[in-house]
Structures are given as structure tokens and as C-alpha cells.
MARMITOR-992352 format. One line per field, with one value per atom (N, C-alpha, C): residue number from 1; residue in three letters; atom name; x, y, z. Coordinates in steps of 0.1 Angstrom, whole numbers. Atoms other than C-alpha are relative to their C-alpha. Layout:
! MARMITOR-992352
nr <- [NUM/...]
rest <- [ALA/...]
atom <- [CA/...]
u <- [X/...]
v <- [Y/...]
w <- [Z/...]
This chain:
! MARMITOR-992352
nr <- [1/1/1/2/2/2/3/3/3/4/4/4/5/5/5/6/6/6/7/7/7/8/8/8/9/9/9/10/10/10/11/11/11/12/12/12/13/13/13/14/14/14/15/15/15/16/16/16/17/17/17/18/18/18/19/19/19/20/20/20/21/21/21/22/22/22/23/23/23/24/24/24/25/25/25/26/26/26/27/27/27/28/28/28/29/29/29/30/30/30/31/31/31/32/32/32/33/33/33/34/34/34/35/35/35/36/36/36/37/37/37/38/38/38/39/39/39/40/40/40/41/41/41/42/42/42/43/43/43/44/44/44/45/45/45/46/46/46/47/47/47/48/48/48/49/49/49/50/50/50/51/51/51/52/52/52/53/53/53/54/54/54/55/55/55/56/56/56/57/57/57/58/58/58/59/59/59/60/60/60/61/61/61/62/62/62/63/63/63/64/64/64/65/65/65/66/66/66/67/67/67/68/68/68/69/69/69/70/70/70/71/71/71/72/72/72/73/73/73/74/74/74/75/75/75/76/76/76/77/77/77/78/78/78/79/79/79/80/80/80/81/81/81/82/82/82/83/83/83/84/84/84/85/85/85/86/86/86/87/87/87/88/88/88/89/89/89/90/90/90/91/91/91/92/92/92/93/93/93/94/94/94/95/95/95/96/96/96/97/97/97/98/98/98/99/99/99/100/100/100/101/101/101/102/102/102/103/103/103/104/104/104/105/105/105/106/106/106/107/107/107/108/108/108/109/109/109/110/110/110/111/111/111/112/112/112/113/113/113/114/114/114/115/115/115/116/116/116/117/117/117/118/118/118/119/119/119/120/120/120/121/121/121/122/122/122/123/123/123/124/124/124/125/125/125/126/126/126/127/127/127/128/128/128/129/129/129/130/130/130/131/131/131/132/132/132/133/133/133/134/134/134/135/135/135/136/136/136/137/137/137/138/138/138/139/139/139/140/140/140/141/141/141/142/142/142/143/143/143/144/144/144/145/145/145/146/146/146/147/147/147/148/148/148/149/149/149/150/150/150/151/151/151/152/152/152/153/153/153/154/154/154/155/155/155/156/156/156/157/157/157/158/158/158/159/159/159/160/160/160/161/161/161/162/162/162/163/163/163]
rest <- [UNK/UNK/UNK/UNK/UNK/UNK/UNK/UNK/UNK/UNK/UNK/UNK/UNK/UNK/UNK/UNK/UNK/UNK/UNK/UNK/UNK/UNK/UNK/UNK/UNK/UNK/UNK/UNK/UNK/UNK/UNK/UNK/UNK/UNK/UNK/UNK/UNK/UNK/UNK/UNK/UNK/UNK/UNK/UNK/UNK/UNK/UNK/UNK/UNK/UNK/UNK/UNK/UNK/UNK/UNK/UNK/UNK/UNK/UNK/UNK/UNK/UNK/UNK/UNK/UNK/UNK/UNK/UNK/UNK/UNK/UNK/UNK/UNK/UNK/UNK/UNK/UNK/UNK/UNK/UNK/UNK/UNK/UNK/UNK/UNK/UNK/UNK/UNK/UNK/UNK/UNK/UNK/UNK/UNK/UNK/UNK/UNK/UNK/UNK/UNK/UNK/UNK/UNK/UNK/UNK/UNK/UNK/UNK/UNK/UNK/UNK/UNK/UNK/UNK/UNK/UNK/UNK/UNK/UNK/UNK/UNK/UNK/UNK/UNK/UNK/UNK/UNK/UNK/UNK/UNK/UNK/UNK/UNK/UNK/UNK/UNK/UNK/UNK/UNK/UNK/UNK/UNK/UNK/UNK/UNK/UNK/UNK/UNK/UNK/UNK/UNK/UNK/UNK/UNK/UNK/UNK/UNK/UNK/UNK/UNK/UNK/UNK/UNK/UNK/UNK/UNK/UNK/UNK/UNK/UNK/UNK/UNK/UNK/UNK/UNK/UNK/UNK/UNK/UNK/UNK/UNK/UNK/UNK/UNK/UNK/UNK/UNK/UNK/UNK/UNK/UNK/UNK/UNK/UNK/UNK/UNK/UNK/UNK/UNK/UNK/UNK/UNK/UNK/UNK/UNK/UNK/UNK/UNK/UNK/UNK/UNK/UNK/UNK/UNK/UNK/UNK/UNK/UNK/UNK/UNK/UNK/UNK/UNK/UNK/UNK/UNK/UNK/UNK/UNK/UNK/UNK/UNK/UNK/UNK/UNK/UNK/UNK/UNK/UNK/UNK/UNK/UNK/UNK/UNK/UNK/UNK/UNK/UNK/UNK/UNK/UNK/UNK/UNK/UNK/UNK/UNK/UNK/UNK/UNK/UNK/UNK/UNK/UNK/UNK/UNK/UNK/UNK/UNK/UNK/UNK/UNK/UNK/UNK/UNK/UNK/UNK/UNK/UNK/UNK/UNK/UNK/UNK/UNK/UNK/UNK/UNK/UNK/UNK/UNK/UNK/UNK/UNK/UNK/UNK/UNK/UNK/UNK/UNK/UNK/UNK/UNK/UNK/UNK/UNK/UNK/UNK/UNK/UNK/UNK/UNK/UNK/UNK/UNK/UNK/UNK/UNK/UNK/UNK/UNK/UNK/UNK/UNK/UNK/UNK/UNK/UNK/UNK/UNK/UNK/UNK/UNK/UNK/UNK/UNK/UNK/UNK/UNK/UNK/UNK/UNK/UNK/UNK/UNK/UNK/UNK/UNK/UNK/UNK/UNK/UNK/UNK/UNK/UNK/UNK/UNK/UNK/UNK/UNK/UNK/UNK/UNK/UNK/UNK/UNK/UNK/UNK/UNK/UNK/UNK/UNK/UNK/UNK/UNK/UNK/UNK/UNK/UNK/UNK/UNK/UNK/UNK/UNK/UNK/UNK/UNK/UNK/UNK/UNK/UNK/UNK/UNK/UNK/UNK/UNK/UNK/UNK/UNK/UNK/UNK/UNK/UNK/UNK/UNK/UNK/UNK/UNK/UNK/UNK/UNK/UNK/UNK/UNK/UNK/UNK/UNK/UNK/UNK/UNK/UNK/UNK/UNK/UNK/UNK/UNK/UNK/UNK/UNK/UNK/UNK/UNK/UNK/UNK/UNK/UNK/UNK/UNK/UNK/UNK/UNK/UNK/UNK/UNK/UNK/UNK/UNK/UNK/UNK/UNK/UNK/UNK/UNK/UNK/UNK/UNK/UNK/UNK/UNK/UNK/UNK/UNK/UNK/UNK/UNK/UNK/UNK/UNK/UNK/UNK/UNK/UNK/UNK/UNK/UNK/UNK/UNK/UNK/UNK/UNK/UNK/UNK/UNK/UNK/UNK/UNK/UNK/UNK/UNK/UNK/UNK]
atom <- [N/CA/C/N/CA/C/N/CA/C/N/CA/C/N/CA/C/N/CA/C/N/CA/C/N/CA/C/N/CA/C/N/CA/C/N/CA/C/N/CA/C/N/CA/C/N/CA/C/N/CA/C/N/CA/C/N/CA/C/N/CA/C/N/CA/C/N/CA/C/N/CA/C/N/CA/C/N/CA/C/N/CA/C/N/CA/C/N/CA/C/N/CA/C/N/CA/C/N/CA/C/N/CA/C/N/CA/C/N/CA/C/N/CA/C/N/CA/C/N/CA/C/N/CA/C/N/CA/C/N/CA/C/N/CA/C/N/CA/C/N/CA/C/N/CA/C/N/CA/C/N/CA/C/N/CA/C/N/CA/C/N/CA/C/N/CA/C/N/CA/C/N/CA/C/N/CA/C/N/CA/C/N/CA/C/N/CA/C/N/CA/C/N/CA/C/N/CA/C/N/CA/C/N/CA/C/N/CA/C/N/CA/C/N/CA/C/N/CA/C/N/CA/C/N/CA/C/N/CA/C/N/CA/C/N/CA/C/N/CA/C/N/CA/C/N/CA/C/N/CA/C/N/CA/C/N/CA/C/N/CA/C/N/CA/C/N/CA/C/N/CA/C/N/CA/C/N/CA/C/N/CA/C/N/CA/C/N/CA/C/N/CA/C/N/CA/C/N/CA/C/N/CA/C/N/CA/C/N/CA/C/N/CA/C/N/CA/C/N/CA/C/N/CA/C/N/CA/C/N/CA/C/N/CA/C/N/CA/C/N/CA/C/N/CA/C/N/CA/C/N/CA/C/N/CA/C/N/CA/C/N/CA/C/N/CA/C/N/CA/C/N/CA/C/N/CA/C/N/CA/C/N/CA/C/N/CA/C/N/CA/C/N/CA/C/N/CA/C/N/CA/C/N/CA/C/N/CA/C/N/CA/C/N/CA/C/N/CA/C/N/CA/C/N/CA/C/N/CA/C/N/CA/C/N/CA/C/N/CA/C/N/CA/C/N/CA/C/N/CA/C/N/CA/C/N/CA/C/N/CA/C/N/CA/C/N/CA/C/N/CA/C/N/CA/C/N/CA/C/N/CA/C/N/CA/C/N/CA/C/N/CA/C/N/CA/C/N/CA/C/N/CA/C/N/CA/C/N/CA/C/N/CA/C/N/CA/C/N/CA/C/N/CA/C/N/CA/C/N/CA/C/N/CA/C/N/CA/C/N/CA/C/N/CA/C/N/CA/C/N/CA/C/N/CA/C/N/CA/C/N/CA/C/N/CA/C/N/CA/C]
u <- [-10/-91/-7/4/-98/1/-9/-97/3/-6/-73/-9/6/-93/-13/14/-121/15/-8/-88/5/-2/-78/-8/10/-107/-9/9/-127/7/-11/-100/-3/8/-123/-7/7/-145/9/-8/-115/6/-6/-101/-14/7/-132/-5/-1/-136/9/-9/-101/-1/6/-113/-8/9/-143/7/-8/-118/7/-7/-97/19/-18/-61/5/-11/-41/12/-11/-13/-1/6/-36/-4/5/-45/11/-14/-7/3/-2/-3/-7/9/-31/5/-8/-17/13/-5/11/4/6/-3/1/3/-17/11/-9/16/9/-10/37/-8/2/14/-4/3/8/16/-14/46/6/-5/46/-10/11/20/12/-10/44/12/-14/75/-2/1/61/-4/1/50/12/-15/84/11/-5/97/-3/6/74/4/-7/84/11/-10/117/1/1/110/-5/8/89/11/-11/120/9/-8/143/0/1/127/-2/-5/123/9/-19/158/2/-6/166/-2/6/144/7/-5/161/12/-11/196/-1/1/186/0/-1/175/6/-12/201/13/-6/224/2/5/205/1/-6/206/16/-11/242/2/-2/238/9/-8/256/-8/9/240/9/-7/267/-10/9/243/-12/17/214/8/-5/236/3/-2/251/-13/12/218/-11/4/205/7/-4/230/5/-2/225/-19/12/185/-3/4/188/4/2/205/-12/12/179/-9/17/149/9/-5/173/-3/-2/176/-12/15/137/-8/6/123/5/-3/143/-6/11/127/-18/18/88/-1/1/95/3/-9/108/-14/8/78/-14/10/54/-6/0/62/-1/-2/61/-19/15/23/-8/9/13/0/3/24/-11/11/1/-11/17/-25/-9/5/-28/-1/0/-28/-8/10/-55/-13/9/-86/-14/8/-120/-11/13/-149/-9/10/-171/-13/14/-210/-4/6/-226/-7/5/-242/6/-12/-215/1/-2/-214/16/-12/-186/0/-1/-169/16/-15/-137/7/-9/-125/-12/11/-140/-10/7/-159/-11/9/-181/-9/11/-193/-14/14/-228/-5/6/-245/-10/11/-267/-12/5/-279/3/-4/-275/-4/4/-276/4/-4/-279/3/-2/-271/15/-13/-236/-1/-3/-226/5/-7/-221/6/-5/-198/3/-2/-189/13/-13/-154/4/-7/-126/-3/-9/-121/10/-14/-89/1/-7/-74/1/-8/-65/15/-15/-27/-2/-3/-29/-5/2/-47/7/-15/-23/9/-13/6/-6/1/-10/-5/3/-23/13/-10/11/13/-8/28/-5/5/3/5/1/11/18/-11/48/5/1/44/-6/6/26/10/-12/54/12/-15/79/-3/8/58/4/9/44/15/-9/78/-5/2/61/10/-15/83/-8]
v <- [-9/-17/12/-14/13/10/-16/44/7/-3/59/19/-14/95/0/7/72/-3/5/61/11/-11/97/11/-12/117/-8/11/85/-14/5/68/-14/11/50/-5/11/33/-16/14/12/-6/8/10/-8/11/-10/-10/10/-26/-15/14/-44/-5/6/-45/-11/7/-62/-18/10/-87/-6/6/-94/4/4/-87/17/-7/-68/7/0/-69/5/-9/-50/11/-11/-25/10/-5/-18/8/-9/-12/10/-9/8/12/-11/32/4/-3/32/7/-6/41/15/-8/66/17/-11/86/1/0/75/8/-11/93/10/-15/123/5/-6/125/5/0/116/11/-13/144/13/-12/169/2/1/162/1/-2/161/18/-13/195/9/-6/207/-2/5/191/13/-7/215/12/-13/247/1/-7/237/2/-3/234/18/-12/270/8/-10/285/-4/2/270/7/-4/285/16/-18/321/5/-4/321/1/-4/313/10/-9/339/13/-15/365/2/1/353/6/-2/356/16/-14/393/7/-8/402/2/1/391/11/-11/409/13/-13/439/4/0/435/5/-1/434/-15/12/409/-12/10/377/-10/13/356/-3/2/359/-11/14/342/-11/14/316/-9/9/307/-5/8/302/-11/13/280/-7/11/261/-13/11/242/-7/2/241/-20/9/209/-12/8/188/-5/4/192/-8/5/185/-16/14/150/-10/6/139/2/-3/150/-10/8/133/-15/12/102/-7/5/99/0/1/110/-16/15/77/-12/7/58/-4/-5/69/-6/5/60/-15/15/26/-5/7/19/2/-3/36/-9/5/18/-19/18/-22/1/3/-11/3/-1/2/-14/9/-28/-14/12/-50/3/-2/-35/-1/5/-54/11/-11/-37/-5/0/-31/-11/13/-56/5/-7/-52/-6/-1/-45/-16/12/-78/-13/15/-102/1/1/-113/-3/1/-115/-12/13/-146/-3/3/-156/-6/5/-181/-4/5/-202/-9/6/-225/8/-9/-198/11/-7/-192/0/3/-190/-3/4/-205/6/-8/-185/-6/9/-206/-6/8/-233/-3/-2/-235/-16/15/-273/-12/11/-303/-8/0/-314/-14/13/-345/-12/18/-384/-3/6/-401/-13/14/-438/-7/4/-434/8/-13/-414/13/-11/-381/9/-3/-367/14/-16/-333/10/-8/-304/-4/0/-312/-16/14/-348/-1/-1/-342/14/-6/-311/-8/11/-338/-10/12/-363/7/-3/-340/7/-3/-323/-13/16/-362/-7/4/-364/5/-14/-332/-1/2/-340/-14/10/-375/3/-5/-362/10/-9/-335/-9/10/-365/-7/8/-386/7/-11/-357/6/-10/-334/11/-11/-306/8/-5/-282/16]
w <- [-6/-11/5/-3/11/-2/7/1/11/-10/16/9/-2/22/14/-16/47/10/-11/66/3/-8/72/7/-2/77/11/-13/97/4/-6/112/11/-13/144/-14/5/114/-2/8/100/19/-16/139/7/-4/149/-7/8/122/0/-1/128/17/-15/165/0/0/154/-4/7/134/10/-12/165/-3/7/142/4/-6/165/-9/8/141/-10/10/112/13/-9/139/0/-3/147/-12/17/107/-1/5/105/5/-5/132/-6/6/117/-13/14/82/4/-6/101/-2/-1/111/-13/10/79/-9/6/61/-2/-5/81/-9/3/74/-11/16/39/-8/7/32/6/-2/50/-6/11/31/-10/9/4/-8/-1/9/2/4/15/-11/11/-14/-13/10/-36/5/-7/-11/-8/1/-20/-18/12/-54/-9/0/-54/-2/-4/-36/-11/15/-65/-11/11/-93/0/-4/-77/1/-1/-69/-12/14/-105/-8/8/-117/3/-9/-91/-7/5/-105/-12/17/-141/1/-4/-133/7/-7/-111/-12/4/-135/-14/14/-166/4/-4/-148/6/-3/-138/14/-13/-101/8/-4/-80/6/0/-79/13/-9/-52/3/-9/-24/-5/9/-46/-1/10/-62/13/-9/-28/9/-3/-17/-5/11/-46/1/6/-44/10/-12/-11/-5/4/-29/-4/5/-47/6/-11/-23/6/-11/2/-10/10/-26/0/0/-34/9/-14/3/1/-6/9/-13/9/-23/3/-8/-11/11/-16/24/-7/3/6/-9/8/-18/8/-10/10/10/-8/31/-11/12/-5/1/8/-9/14/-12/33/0/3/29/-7/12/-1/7/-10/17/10/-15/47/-5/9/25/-4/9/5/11/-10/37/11/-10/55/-9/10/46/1/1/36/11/-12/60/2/-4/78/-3/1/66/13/-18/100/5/-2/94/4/-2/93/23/-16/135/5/-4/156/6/-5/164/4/0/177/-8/8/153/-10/11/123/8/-3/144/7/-3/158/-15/9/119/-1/4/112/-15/16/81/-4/5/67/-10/9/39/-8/6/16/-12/14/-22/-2/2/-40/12/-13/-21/-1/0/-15/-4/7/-36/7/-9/-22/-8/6/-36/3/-6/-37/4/-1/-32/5/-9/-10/-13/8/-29/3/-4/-30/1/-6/-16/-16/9/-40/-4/5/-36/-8/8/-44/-15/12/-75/-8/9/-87/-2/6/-83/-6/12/-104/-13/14/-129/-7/4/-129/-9/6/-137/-13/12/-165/-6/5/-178/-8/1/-177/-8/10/-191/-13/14/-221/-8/7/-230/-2/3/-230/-13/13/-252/-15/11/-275/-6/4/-276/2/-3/-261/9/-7/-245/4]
């Protein structure tokens, strides 16, 4: 996973990165990321404002009141306070969880070494460990051998009484 702090501060590494990759459609996210969480850094900042402004007010009230001055003015002004913070912490968690899917779907950097290629048949082999096994018979796929070892698996709990 990237950290997110290289994708706001060096922005063109991860954008040619997915250049390099060819995926358009991770590029789009990434811009995207981009502004959702320019945004979700600013709201979130007014969330805490409004929270600031909240607890001063209370303070003002409390001492207006202790000294027996007239507090309306404060109270009617607190008391449009918590709303907003509701409706604003709504959109920053809204804004969290849309950040955090594009995060986790933008893959990590290419080492400079890896070449560029259009699809998989333009891979290159680098090198080869052991020698790849002959056999004297077909051998079978992954699926076909899940569904027959799943048919054992299931014949055996009938048998046995496993459950």
C-alpha cells in the first residue's frame, strides 16, 4: 500500500507510474483521490473550528450566566453549532471511506527496472530456477482438481458423520 503522504506531496511519481502501467482507469482514481482528499482534509478542519467555536461559546454562556448577564445572543448562536458539526462530520466520513477504496486500489510503484510492455506477451524472463517437470500423463487444471477433491471431501463427511 502507498502511503498516502508520497501520493500528496509527489503526486507525478505515482501518475507515471500508472502511466507506465497503461491503467487509465487507476489513473482516473488516483485524480480523484487526489481532490476527495484535498476536501476531506478541509472539512475536516471545519469540523474541529466548529468544534473550537462550540466549546468557547459554552464557556462564554457559563460566565455570562455566572455573572448574571444575558446569555440569549450566545445560546442562539450555539445552538445552530451542532447541527452543522452533524451534517459536516457526515460528508468527512462519507468522504473517508470513498478515500480509503481508492487508496487501497492503487497499486504500489514499479522498480525502475521492471520494462514496459503492453500486455503479458511482451514479458521478459529474467531467469529460471529448477527445471519444470514432464509428466507421463495430461495434468489437470486447478478447477478440476478443487471439484474432485471437494467430492472426496463431501463423500467422506457422509461416510464418517462429519459435519
Amino acid at each position: 500500500m502507498l502511503d498516502i503522504k508520497l501520493m500528496r506531496e509527489q503526486p507525478e511519481i505515482v501518475r507515471a507510474d500508472l502511466k507506465k502501467r497503461q491503467d487509465d482507469k487507476k489513473l482516473k482514481m488516483f485524480e480523484e483521490l487526489l481532490v476527495k482528499d484535498k476536501l476531506y482534509r478541509e472539512k475536516l478542519q471545519q469540523v474541529e473550528k466548529l468544534k473550537q467555536s462550540r466549546n468557547s461559546n459554552s464557556k462564554e454562556i457559563a460566565e455570562l450566566k455566572k455573572s448574571g448577564g444575558d446569555a440569549d445572543a450566545k445560546l442562539k448562536e450555539a445552538g445552530d453549532i451542532p447541527m452543522q458539526i452533524k451534517q459536516l462530520e457526515e460528508e468527512v466520513n462519507e468522504l473517508k471511506k470513498r478515500c480509503w477504496t481508492i487508496h487501497m486500489s492503487i497499486p504500489n510503484i514499479l522498480h525502475e527496472s521492471v520494462p514496459y510492455g503492453k500486455d503479458d506477451s511482451e514479458n521478459v524472463e529474467i531467469k529460471q530456477w529448477g527445471t519444470a517437470p514432464k509428466f507421463d500423463f495430461e495434468p489437470k487444471d486447478h478447477l478440476t482438481l478443487a471439484q474432485n477433491s471437494w467430492g472426496w471431501i463431501f463423500l467422506f463427511e457422509r461416510k464418517v458423520g462429519c459435519s
